[in-house]
C-alpha positions in Angstrom: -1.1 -10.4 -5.7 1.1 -7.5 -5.6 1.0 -5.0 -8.2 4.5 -4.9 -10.5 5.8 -1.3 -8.9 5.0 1.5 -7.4 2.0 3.7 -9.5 2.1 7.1 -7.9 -1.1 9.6 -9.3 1.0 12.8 -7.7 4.3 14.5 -7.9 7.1 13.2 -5.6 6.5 16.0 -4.0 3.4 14.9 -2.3 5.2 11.7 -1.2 7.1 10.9 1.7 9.6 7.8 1.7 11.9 6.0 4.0 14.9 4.4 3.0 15.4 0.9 4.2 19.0 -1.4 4.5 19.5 -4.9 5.2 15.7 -6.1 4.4 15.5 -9.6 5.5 13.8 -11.4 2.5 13.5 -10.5 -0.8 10.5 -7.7 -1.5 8.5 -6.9 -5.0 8.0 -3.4 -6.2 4.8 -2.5 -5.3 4.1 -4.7 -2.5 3.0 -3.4 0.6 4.4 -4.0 4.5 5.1 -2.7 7.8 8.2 -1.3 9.3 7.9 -1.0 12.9 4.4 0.6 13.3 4.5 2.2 9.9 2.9 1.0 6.5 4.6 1.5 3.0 5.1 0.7 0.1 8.2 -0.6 -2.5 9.0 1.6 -4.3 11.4 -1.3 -6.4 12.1 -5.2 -6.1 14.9 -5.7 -3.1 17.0 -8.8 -3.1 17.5 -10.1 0.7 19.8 -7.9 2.1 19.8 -5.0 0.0 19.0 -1.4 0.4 15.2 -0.2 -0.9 12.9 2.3 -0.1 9.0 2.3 0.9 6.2 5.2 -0.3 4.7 6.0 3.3 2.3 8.5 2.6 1.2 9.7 -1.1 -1.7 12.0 -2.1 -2.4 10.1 -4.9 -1.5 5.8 -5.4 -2.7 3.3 -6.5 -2.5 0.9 -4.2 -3.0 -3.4 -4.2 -6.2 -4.3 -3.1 -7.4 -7.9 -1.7 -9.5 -8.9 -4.5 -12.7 -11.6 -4.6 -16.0 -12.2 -3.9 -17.9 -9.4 -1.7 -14.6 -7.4 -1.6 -15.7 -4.0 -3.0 -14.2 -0.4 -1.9 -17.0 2.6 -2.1 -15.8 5.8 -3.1 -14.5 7.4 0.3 -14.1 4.6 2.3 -11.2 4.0 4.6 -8.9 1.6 3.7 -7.6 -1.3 6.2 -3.8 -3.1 5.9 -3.3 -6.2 7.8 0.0 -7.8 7.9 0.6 -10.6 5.6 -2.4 -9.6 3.5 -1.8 -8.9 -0.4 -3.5 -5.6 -0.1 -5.6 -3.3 1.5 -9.6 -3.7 2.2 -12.5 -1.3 2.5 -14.0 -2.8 5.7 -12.5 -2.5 9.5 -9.9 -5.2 10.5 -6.1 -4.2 10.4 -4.3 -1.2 10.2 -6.1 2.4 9.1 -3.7 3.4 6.0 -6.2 5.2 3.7 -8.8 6.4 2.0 -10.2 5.4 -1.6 -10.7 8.2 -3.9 -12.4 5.8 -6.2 -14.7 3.0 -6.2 -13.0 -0.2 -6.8 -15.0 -3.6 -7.9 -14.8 -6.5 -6.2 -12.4 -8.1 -9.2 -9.8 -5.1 -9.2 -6.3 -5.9 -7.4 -5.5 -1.9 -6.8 -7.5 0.9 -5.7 -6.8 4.7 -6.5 -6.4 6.5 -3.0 -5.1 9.1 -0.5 -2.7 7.1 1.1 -1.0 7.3 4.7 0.9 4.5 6.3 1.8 6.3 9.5 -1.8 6.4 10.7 -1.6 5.1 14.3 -3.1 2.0 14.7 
């Protein structure tokens, strides 16, 4: 479940973004993807077609997290995106994008962290 927008926890300043045009399917602020080798953010809903921008690095975000059983996030850990997933994950598999600067329960769908989505893989 994505989370409904973007919820930066730092200036704009301590962002960086990339502008996207012509997305192929419809995208919900505050969903996560990748572009290319790179992991963002959206930063608003984009109809099919239309112009939108991605948060790809942020000093502070809360970001979606995969929520259910056994699916906790310690303070610290490094945080995991895999493509197609809902949100990130506190245990190895995917895409190194992170790490959580709080703990996050196994029932909460974002996580507060220091976020950077051009981490190579």
């Amino acid at each position: 479940m994505a989370i409904t927008g973007i919820q930066l926890r730092c200036g704009t300043a301590q962002t960086k973004s990339m502008d996207l045009t012509a997305i192929a399917a419809e995208v919900v602020a505050g969903a996560m993807d990748f572009i290319g080798d790179t992991i963002g953010v959206y930063y608003a809903t984009v109809a099919a077609g239309g112009k939108g921008a991605m948060c790809i690095a942020a000093d502070k975000i809360l970001l979606p997290k995969i929520a259910g059983s056994g699916l906790t996030i310690a303070q610290g850990a490094k945080l995991y995106f895999t493509d197609g997933q809902a949100g990130v994950r506190g245990t190895a598999g995917g895409t190194l994008c992170g790490r959580a600067l709080k703990a996050a329960a196994a029932d909460d769908d974002t996580v507060l962290a220091v976020f950077n989505g051009e981490v190579a893989a």
